[in-house]
N, CA, C and O atoms as a GROMACS GRO file, in nm:
protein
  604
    1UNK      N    1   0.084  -0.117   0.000
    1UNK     CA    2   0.000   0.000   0.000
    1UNK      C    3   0.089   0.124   0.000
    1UNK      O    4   0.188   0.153   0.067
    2UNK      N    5   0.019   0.191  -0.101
    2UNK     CA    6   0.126   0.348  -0.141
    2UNK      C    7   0.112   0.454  -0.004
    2UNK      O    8  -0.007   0.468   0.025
    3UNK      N    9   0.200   0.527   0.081
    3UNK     CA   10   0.130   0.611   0.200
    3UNK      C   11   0.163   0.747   0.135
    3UNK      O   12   0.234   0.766   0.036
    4UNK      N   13   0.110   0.820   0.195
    4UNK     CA   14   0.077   0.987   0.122
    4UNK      C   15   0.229   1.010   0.211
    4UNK      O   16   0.263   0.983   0.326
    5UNK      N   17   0.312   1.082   0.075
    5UNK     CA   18   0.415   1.155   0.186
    5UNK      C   19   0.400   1.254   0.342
    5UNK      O   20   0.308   1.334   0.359
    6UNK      N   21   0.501   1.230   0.436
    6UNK     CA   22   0.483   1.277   0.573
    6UNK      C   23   0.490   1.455   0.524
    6UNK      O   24   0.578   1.500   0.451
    7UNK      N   25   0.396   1.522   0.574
    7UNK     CA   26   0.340   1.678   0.538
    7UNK      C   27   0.448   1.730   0.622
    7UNK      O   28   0.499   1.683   0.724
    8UNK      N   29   0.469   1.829   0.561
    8UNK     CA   30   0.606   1.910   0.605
    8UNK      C   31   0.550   2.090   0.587
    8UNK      O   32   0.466   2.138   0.512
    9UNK      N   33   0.615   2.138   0.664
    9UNK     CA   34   0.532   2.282   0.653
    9UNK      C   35   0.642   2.372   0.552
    9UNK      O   36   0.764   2.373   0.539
   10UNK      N   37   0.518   2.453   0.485
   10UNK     CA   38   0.624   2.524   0.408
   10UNK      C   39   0.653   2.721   0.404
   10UNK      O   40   0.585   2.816   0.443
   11UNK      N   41   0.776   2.710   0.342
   11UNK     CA   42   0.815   2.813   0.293
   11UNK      C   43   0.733   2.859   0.190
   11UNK      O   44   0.734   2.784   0.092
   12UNK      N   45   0.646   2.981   0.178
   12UNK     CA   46   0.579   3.016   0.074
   12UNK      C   47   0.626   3.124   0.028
   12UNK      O   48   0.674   3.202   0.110
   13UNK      N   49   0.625   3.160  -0.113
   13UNK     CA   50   0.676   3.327  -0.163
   13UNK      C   51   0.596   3.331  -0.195
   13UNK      O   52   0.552   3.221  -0.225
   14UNK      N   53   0.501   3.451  -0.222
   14UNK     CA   54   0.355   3.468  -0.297
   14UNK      C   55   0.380   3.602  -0.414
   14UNK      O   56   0.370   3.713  -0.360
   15UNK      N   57   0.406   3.604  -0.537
   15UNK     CA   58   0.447   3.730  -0.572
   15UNK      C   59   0.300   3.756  -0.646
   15UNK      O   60   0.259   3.689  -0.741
   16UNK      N   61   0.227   3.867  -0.582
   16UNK     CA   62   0.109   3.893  -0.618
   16UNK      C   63   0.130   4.087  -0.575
   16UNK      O   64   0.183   4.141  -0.478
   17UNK      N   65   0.052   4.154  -0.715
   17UNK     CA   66   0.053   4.308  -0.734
   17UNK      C   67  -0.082   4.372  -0.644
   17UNK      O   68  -0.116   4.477  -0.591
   18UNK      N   69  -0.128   4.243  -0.665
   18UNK     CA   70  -0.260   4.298  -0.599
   18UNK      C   71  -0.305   4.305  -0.459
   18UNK      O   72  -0.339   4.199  -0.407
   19UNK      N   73  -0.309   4.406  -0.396
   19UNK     CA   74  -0.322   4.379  -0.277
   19UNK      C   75  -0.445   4.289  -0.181
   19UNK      O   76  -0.432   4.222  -0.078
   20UNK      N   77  -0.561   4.320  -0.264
   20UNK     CA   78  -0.686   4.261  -0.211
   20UNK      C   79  -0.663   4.119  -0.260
   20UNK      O   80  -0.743   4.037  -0.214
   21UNK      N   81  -0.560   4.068  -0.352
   21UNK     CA   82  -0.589   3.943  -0.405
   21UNK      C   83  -0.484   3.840  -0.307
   21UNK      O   84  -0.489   3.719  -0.285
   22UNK      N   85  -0.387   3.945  -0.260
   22UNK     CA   86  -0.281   3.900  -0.153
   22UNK      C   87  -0.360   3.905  -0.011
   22UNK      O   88  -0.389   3.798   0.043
   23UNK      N   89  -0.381   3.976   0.023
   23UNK     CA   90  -0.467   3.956   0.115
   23UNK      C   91  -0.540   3.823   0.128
   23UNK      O   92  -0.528   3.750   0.226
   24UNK      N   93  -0.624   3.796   0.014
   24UNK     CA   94  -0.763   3.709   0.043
   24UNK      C   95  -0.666   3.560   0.008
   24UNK      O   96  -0.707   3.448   0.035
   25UNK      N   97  -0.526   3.590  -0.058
   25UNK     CA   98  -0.454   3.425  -0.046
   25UNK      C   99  -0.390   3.431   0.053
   25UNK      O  100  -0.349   3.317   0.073
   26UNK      N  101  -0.339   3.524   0.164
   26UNK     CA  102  -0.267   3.453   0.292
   26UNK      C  103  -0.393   3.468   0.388
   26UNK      O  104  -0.355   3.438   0.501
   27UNK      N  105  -0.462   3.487   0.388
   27UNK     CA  106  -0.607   3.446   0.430
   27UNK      C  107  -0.658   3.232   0.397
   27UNK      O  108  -0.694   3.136   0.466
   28UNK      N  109  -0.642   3.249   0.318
   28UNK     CA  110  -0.661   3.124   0.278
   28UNK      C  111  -0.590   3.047   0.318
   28UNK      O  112  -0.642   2.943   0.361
   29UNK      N  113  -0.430   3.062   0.324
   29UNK     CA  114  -0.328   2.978   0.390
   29UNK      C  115  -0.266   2.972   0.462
   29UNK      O  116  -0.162   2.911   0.484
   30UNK      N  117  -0.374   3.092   0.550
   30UNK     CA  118  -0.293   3.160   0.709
   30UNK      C  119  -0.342   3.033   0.826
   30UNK      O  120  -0.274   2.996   0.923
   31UNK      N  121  -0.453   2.989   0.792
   31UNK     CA  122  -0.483   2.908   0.907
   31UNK      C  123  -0.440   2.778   0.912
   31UNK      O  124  -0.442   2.716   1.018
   32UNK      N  125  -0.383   2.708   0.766
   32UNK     CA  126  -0.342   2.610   0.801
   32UNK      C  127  -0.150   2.580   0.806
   32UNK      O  128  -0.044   2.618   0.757
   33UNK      N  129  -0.228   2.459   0.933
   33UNK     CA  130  -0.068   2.414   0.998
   33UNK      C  131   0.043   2.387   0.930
   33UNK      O  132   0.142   2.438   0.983
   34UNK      N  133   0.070   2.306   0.803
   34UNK     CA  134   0.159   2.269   0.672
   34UNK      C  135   0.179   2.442   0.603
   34UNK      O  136   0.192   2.450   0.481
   35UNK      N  137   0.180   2.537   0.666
   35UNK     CA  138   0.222   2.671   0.582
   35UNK      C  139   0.289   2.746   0.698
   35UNK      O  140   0.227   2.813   0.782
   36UNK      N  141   0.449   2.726   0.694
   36UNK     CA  142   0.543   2.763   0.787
   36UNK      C  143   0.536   2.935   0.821
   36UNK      O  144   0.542   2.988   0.932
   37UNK      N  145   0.518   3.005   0.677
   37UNK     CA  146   0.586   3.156   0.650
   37UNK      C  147   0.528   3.154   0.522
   37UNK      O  148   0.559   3.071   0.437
   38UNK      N  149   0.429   3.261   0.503
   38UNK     CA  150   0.421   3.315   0.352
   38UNK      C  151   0.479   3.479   0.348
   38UNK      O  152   0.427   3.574   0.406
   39UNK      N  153   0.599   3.484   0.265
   39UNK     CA  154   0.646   3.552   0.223
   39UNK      C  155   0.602   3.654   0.086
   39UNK      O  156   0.605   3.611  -0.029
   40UNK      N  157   0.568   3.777   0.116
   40UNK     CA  158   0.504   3.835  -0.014
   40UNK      C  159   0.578   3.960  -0.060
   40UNK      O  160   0.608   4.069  -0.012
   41UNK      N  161   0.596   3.889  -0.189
   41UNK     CA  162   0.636   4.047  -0.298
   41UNK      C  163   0.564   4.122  -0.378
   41UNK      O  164   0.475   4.048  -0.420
   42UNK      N  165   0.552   4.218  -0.420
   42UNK     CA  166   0.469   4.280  -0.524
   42UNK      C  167   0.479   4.277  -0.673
   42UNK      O  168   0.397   4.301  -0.760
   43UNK      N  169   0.626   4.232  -0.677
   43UNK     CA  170   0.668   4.268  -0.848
   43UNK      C  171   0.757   4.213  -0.860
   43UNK      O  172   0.814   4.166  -0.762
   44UNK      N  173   0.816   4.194  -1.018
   44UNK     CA  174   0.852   4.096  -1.055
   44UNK      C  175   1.035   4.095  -0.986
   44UNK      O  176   1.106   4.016  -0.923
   45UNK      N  177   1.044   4.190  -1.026
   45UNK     CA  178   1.216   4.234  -0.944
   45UNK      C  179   1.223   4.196  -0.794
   45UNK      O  180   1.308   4.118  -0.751
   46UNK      N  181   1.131   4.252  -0.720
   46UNK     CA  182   1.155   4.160  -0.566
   46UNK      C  183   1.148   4.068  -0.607
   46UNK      O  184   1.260   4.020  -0.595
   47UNK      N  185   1.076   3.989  -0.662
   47UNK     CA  186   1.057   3.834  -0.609
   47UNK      C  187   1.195   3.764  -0.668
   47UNK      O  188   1.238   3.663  -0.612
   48UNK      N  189   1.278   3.831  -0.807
   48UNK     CA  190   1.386   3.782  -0.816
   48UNK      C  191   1.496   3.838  -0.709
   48UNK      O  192   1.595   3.766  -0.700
   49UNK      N  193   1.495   3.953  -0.627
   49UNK     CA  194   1.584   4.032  -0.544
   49UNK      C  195   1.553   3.887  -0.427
   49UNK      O  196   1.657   3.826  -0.401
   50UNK      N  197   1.442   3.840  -0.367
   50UNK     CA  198   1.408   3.795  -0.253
   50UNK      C  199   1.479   3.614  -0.310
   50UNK      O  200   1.562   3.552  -0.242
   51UNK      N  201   1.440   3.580  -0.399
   51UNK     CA  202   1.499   3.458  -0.434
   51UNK      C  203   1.669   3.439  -0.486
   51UNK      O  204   1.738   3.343  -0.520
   52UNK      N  205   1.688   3.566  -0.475
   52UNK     CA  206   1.859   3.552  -0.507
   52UNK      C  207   1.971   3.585  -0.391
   52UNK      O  208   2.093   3.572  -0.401
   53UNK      N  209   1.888   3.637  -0.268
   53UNK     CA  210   1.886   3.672  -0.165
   53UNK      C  211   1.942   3.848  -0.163
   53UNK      O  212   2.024   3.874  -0.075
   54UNK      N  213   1.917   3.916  -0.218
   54UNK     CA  214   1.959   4.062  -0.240
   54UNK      C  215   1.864   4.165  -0.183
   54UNK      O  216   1.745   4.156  -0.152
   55UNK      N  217   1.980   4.302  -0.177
   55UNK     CA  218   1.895   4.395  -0.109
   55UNK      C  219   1.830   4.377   0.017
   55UNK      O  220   1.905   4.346   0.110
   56UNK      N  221   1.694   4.389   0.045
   56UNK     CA  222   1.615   4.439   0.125
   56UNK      C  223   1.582   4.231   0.197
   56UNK      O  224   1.539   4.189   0.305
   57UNK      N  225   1.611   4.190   0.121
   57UNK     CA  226   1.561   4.024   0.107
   57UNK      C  227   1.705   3.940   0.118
   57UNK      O  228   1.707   3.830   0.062
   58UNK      N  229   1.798   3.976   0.173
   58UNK     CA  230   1.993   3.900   0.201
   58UNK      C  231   1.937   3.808   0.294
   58UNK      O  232   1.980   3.696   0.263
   59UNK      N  233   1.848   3.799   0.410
   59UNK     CA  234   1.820   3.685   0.477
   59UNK      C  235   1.665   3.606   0.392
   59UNK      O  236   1.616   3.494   0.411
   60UNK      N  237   1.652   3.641   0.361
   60UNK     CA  238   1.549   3.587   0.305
   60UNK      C  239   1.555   3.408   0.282
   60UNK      O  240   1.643   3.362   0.209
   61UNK      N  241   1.474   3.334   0.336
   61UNK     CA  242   1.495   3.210   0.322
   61UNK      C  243   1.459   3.149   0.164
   61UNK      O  244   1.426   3.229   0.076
   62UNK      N  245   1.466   3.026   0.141
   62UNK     CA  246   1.436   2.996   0.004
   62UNK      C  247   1.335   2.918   0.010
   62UNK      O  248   1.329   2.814   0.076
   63UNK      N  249   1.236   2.975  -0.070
   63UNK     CA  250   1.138   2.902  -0.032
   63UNK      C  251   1.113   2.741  -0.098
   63UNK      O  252   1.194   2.682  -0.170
   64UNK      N  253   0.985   2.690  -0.053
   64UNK     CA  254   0.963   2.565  -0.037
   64UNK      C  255   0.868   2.562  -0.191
   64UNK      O  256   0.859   2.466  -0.267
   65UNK      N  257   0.815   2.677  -0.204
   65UNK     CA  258   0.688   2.650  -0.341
   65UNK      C  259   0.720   2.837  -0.386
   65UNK      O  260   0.807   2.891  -0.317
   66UNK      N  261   0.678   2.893  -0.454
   66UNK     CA  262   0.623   2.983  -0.548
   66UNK      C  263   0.500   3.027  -0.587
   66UNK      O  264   0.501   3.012  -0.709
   67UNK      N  265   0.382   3.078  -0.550
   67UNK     CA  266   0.287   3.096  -0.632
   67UNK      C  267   0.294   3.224  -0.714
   67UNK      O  268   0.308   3.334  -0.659
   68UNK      N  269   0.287   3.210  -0.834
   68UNK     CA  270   0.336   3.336  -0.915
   68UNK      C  271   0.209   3.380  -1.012
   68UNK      O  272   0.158   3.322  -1.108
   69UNK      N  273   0.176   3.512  -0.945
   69UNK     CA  274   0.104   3.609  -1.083
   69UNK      C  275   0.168   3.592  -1.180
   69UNK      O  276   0.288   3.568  -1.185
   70UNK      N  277   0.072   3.606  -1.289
   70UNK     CA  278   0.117   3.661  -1.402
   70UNK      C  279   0.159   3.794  -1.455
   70UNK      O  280   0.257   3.825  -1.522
   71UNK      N  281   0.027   3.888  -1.393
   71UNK     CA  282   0.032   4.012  -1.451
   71UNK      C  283   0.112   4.054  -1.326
   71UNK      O  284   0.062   4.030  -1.216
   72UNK      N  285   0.258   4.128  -1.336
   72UNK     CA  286   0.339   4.200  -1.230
   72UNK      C  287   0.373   4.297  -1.297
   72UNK      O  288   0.404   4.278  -1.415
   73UNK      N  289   0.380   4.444  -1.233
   73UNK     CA  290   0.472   4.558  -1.290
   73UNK      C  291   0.610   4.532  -1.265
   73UNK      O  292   0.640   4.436  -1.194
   74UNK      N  293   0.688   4.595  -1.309
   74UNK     CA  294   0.805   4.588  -1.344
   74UNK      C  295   0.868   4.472  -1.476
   74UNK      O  296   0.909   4.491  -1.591
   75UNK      N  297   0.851   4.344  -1.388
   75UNK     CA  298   0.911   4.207  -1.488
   75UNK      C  299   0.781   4.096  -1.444
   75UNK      O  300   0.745   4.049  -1.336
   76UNK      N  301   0.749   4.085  -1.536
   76UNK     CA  302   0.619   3.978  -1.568
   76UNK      C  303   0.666   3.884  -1.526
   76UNK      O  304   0.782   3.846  -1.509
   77UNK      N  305   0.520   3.823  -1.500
   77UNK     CA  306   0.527   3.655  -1.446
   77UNK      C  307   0.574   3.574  -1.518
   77UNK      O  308   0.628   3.491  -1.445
   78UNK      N  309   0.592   3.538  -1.662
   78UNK     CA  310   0.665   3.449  -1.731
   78UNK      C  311   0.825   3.522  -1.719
   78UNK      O  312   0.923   3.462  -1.677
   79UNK      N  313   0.825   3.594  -1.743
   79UNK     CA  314   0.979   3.608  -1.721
   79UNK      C  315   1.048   3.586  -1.584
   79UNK      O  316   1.164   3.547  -1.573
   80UNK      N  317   0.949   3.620  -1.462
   80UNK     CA  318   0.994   3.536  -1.336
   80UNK      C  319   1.038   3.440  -1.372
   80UNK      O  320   1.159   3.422  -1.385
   81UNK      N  321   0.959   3.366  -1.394
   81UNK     CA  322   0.910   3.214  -1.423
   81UNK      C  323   1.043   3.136  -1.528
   81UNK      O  324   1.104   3.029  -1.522
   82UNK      N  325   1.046   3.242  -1.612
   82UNK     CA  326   1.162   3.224  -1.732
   82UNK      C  327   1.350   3.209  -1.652
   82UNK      O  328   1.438   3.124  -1.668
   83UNK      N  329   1.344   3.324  -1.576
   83UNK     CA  330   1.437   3.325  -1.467
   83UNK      C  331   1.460   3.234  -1.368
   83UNK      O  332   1.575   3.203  -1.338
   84UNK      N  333   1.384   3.198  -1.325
   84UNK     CA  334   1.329   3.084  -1.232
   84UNK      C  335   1.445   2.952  -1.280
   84UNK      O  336   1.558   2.922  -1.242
   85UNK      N  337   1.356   2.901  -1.373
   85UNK     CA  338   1.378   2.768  -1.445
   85UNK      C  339   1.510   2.782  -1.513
   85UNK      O  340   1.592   2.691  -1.524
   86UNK      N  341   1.519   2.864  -1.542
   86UNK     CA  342   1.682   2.876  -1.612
   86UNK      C  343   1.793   2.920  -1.510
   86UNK      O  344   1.879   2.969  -1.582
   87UNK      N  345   1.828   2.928  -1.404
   87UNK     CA  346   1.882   2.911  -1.252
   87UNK      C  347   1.865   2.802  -1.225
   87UNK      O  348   1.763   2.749  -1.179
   88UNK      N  349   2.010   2.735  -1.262
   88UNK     CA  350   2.027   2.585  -1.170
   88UNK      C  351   2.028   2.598  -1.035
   88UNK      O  352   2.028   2.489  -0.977
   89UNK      N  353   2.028   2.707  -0.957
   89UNK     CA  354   2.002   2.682  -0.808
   89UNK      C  355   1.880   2.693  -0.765
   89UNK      O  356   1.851   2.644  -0.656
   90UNK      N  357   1.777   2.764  -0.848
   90UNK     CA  358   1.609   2.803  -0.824
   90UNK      C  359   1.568   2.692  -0.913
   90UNK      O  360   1.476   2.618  -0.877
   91UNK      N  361   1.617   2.678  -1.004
   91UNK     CA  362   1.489   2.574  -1.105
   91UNK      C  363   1.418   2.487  -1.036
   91UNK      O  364   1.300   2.484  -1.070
   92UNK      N  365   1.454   2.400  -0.934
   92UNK     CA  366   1.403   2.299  -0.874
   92UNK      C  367   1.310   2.345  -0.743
   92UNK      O  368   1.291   2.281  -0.639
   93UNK      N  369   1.261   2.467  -0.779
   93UNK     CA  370   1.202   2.498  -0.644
   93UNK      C  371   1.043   2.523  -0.752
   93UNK      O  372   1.036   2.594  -0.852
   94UNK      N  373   0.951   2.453  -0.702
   94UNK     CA  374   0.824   2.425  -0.756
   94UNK      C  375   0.766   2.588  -0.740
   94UNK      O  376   0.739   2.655  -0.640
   95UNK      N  377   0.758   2.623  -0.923
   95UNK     CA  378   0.615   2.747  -0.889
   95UNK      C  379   0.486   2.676  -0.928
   95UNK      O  380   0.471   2.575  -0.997
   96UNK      N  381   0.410   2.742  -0.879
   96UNK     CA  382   0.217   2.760  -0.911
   96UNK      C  383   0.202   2.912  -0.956
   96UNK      O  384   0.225   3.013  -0.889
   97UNK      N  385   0.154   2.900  -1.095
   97UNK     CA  386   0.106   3.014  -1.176
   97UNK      C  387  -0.026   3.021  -1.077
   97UNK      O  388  -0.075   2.921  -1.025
   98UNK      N  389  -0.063   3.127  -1.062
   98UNK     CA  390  -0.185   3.148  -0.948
   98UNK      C  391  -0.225   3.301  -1.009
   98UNK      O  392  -0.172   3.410  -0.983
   99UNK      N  393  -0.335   3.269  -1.099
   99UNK     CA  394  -0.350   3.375  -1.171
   99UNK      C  395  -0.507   3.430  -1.226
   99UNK      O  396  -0.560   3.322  -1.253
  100UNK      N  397  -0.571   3.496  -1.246
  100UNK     CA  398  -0.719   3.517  -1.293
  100UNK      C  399  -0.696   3.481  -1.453
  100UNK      O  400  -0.785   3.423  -1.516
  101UNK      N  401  -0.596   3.511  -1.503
  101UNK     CA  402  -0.599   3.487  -1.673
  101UNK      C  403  -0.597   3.333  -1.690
  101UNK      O  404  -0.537   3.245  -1.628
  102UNK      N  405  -0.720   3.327  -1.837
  102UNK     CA  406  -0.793   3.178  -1.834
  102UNK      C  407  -0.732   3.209  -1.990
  102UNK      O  408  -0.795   3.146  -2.075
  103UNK      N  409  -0.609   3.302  -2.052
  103UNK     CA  410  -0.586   3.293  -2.185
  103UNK      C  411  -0.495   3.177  -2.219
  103UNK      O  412  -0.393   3.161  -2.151
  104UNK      N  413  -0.525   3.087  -2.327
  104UNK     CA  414  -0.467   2.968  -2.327
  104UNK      C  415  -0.349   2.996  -2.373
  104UNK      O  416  -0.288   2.890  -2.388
  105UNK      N  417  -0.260   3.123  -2.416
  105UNK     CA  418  -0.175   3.195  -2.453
  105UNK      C  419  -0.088   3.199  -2.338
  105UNK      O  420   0.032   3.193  -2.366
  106UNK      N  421  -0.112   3.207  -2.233
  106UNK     CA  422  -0.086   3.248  -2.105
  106UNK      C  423  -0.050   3.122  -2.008
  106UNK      O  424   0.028   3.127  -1.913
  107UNK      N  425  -0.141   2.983  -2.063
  107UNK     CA  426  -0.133   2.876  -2.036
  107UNK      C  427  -0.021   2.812  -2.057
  107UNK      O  428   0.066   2.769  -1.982
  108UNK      N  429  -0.044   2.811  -2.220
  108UNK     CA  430   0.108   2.760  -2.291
  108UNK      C  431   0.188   2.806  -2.272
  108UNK      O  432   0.274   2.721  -2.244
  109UNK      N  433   0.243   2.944  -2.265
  109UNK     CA  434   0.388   2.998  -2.241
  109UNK      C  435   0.395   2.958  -2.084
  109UNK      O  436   0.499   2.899  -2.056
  110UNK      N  437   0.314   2.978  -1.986
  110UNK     CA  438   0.363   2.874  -1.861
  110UNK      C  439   0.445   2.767  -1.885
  110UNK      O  440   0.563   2.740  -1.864
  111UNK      N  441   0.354   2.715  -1.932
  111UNK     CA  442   0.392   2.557  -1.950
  111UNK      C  443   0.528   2.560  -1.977
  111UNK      O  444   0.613   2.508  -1.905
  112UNK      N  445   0.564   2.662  -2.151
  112UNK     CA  446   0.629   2.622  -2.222
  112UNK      C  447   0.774   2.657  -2.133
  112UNK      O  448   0.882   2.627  -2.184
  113UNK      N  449   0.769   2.722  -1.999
  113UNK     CA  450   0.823   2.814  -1.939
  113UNK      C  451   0.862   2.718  -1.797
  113UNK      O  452   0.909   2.763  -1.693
  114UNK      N  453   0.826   2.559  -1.827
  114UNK     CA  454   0.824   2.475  -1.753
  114UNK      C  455   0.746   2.509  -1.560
  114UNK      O  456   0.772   2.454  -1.454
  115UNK      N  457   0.658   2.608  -1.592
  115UNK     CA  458   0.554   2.643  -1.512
  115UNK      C  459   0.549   2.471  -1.421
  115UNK      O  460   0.581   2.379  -1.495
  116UNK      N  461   0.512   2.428  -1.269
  116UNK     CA  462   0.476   2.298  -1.212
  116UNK      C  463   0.337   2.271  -1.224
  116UNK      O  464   0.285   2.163  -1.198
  117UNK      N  465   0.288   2.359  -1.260
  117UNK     CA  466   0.107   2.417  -1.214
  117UNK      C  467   0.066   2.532  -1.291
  117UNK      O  468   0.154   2.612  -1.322
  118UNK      N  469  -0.096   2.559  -1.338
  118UNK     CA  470  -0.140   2.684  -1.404
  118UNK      C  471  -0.243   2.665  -1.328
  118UNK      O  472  -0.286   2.550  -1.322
  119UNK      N  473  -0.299   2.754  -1.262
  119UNK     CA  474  -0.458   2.730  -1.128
  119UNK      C  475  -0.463   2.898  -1.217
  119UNK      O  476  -0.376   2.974  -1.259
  120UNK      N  477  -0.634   2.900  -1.214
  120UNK     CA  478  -0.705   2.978  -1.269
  120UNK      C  479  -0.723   3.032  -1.107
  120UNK      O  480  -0.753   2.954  -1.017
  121UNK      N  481  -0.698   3.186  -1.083
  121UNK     CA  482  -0.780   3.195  -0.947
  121UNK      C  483  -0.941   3.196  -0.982
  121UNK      O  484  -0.984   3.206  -1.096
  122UNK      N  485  -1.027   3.184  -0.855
  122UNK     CA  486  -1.193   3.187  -0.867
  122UNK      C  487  -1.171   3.336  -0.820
  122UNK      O  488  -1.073   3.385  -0.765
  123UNK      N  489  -1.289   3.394  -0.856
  123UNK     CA  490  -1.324   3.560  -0.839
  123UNK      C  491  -1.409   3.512  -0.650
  123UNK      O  492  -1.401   3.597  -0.561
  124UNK      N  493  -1.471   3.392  -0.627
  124UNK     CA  494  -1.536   3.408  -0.466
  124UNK      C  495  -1.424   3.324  -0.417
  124UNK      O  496  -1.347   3.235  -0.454
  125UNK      N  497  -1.464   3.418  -0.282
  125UNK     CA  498  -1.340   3.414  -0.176
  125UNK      C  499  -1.383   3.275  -0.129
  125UNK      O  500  -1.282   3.220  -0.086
  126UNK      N  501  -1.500   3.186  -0.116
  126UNK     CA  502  -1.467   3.065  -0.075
  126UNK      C  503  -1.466   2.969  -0.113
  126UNK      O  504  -1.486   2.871  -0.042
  127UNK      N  505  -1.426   2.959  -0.324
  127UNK     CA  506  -1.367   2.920  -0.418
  127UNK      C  507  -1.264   2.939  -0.393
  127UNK      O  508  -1.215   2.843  -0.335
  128UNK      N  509  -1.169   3.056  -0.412
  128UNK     CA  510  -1.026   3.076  -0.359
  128UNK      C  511  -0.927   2.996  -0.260
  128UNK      O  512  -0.812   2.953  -0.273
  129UNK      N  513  -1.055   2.994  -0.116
  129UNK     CA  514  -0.956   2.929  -0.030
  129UNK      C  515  -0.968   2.795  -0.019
  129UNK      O  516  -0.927   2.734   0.080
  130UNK      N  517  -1.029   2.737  -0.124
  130UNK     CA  518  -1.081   2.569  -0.150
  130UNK      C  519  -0.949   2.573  -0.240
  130UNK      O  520  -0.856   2.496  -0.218
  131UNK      N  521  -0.949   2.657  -0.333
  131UNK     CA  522  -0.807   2.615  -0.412
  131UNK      C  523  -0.724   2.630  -0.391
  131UNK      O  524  -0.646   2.555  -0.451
  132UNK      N  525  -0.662   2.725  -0.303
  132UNK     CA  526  -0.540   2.772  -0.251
  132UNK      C  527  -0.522   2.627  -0.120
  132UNK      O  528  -0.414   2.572  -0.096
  133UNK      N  529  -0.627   2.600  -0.067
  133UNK     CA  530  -0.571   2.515   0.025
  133UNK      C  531  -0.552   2.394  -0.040
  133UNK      O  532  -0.454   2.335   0.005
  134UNK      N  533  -0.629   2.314  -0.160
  134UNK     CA  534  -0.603   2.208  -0.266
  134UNK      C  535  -0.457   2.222  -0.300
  134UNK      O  536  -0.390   2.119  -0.304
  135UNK      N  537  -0.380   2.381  -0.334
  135UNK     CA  538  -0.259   2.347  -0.331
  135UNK      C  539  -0.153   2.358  -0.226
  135UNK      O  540  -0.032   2.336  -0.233
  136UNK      N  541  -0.228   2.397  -0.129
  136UNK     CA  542  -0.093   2.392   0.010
  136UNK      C  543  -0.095   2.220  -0.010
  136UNK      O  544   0.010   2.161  -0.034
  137UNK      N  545  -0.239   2.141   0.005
  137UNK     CA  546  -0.243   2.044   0.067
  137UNK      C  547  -0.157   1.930  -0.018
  137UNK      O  548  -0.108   1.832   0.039
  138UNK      N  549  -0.145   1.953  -0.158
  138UNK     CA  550  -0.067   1.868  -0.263
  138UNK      C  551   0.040   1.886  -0.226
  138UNK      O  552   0.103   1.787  -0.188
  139UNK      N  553   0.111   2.031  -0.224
  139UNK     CA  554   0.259   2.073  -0.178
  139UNK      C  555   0.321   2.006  -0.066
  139UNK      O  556   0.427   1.943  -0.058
  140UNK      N  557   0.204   2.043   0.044
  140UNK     CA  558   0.311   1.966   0.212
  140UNK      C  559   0.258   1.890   0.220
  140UNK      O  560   0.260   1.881   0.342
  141UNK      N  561   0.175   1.777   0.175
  141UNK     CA  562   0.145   1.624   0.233
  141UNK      C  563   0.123   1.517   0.111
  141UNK      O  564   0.119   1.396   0.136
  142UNK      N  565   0.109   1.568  -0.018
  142UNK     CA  566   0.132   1.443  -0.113
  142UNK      C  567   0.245   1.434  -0.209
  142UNK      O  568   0.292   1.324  -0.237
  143UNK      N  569   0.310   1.585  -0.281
  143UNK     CA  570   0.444   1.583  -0.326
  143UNK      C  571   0.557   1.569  -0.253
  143UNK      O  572   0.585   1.622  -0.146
  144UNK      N  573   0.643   1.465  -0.342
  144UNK     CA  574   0.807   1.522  -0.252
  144UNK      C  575   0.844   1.625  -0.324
  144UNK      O  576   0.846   1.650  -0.444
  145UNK      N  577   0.881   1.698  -0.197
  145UNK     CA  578   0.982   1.899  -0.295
  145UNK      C  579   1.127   1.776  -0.251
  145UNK      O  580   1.146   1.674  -0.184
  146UNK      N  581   1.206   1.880  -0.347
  146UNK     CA  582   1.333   1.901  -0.352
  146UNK      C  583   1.379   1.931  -0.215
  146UNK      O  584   1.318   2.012  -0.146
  147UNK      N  585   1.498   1.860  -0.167
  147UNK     CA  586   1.568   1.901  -0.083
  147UNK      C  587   1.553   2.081  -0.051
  147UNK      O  588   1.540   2.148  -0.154
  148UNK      N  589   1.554   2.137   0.045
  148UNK     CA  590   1.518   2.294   0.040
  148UNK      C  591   1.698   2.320   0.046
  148UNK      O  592   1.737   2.355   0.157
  149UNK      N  593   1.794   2.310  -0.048
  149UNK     CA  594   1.940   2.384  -0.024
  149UNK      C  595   1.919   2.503   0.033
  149UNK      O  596   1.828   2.558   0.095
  150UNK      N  597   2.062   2.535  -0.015
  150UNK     CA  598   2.125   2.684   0.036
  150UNK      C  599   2.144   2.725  -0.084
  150UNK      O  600   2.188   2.650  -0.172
  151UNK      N  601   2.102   2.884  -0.110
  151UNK     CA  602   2.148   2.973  -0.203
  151UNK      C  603   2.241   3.010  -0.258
  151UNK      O  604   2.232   3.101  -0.341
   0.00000   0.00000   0.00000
């Protein structure tokens, strides 16, 4: 008999522009136990400053998952994403596109962008925290992550 991997709590980065939409996702994954620290950036440059450990973000831990907007000012979510995966020291750290865009344009270049996940956000907040917790709950108790290294 197969057993569900032992749930481990995680490191979260959340790079979301929106504030009400950041809000209503560490809302969603504030109450449960498997979510160590959610860490939030606004744009696309922190979230590479916070994952490379620079600036304002030098202690910044590495996180365990990613959920990444698409739409960010400064440097867009595929180019995160693009950055991400092409960094042999980040590639192996699982993102979730976590996004309102349902453009299959948007889909594919994820993908093509070796995206782990594309989740459509829901516009009601208790759609949202059904899906946001569907993916804490895959992350810390049925996937194995990657060893969490050092930067």
């Amino acid at each position: 008999m197969n057993e569900i991997a032992e749930s481990k709590t995680l490191e979260i980065l959340l790079v979301e522009d929106s504030p009400s939409d950041a809000l209503l996702t560490k809302e969603a994954l504030g109450s449960s136990s498997a979510v160590k620290t959610i860490h939030h950036v606004e744009n696309g440059d922190e979230a590479m400053e916070f994952l490379h450990g620079q600036g304002a973000y030098v202690d910044a831990p590495r996180p365990d998952l990613v959920l990444l907007d698409l739409n960010l000012p400064r440097k867009s979510g595929l180019e995160v994403l693009q950055e991400i995966k092409a960094d042999k020291r980040l590639k192996t750290i699982p993102v979730v596109i976590l996004t309102t865009s349902r453009d299959e344009a948007d889909v594919l270049g994820s993908y093509g962008q070796h995206a782990n996940c594309y989740v459509s956000k829901p516009v009601a907040f208790e759609s949202l925290v059904q899906v946001v917790g569907n993916i804490q709950k895959f992350w810390s108790g049925v996937a194995t992550l990657p060893p969490n290294g050092t930067k």
